[in-house]
C-alpha positions as CSV (number, residue, x, y, z in Angstrom):
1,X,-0.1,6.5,-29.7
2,X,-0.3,3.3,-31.7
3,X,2.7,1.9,-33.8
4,X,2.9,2.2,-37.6
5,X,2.1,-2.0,-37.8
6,X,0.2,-4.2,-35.4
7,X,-0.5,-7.7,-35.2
8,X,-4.2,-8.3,-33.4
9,X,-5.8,-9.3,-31.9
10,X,-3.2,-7.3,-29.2
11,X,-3.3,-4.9,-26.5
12,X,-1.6,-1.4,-26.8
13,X,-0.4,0.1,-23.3
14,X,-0.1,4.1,-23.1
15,X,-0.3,6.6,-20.6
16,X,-2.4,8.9,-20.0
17,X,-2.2,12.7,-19.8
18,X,-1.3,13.1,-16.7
19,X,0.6,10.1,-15.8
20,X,0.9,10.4,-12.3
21,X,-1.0,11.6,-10.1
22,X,-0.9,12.4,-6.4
23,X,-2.0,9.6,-3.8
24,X,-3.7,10.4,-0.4
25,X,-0.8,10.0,1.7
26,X,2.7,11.7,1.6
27,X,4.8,10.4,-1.0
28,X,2.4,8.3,-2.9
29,X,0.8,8.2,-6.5
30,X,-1.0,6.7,-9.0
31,X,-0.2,6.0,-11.9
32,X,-3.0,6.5,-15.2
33,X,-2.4,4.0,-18.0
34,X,-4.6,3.0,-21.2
35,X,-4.5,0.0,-22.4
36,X,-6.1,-0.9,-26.4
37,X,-7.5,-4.1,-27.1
38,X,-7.2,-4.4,-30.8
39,X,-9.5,-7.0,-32.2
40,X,-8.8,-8.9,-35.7
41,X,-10.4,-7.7,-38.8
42,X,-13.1,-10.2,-38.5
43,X,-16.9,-10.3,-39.0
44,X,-17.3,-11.2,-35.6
45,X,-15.2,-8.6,-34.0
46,X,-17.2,-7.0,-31.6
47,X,-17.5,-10.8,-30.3
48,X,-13.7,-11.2,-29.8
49,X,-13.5,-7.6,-28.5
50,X,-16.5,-8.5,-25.7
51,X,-14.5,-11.7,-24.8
52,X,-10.7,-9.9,-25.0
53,X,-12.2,-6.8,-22.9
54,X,-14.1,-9.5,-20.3
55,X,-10.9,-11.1,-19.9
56,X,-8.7,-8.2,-19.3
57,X,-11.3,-6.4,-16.9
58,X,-11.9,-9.5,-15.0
59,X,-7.4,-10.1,-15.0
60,X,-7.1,-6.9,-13.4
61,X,-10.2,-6.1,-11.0
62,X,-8.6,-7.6,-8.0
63,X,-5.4,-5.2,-8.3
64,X,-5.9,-2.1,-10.6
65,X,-9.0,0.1,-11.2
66,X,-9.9,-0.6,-14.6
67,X,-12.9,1.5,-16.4
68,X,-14.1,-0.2,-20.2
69,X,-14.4,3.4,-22.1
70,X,-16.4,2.1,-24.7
71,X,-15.9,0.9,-28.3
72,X,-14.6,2.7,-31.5
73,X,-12.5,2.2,-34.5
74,X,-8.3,3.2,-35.0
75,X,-6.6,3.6,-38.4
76,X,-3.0,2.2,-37.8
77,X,0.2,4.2,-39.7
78,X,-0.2,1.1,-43.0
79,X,-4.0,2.7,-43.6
80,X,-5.5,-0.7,-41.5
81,X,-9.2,-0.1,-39.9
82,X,-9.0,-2.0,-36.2
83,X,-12.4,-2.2,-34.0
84,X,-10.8,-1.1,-30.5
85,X,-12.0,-1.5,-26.7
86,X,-10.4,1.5,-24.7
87,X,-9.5,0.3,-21.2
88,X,-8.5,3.4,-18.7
89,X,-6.1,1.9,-15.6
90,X,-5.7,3.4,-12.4
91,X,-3.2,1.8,-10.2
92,X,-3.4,1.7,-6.7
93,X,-1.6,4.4,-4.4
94,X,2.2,3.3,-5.0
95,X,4.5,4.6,-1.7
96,X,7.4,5.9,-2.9
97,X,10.4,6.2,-0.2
C-alpha cells in the first residue's frame, strides 16, 4: 500500500502476496517484492516514467528478476492522481542456514 503523502518522482517498495516463496534447493527462497515508480504530475510524465522504469530495470537486471507490469494511474490518501510504472521483483534463491 502507498502512504497517505508522497513526494515523486519516488519509488514505493511492497511485497507481494506471497512474500516468500520456496527455492529449488533445501532451505532456500525467494523473496516477491513490488516496487512503484511514481512519476511527477507533469505533462511529460509517461516520458519520466519510460526513463525512471529504464533505469531501475536496467539497475537491477544483473542481480534480481525484474518484470515492468505495465502502466496505470494511483490516487494517494491527500486525493493526488500519480501516473505509476509497476515493477514485480523476484530475488534470486537466498540459502538460508
Amino acid at each position: 500500500s502507498l502512504p497517505g503523502r508522497i513526494n515523486p518522482p519516488c519509488i514505493v517498495l511492497a511485497e507481494q502476496s506471497p512474500l516468500l516463496t520456496p527455492g529449488d534447493a533445501w532451505h532456500e527462497v525467494i523473496v516477491h517484492l513490488e516496487a512503484a515508480i511514481i512519476a511527477q504530475p507533469v505533462e511529460h510524465a509517461i516520458d519520466q516514467l519510460d526513463d525512471l522504469t529504464d533505469q531501475v530495470v536496467t539497475g537491477l537486471w544483473d542481480t534480481l528478476q525484474p518484470a515492468a507490469a505495465g502502466y496505470t494511474t494511483i490516487t494517494t490518501g491527500d486525493g493526488q492522481t500519480y501516473l505509476v510504472s509497476r515493477i514485480t521483483i523476484d530475488s534470486s534463491p537466498i540459502l538460508f542456514t
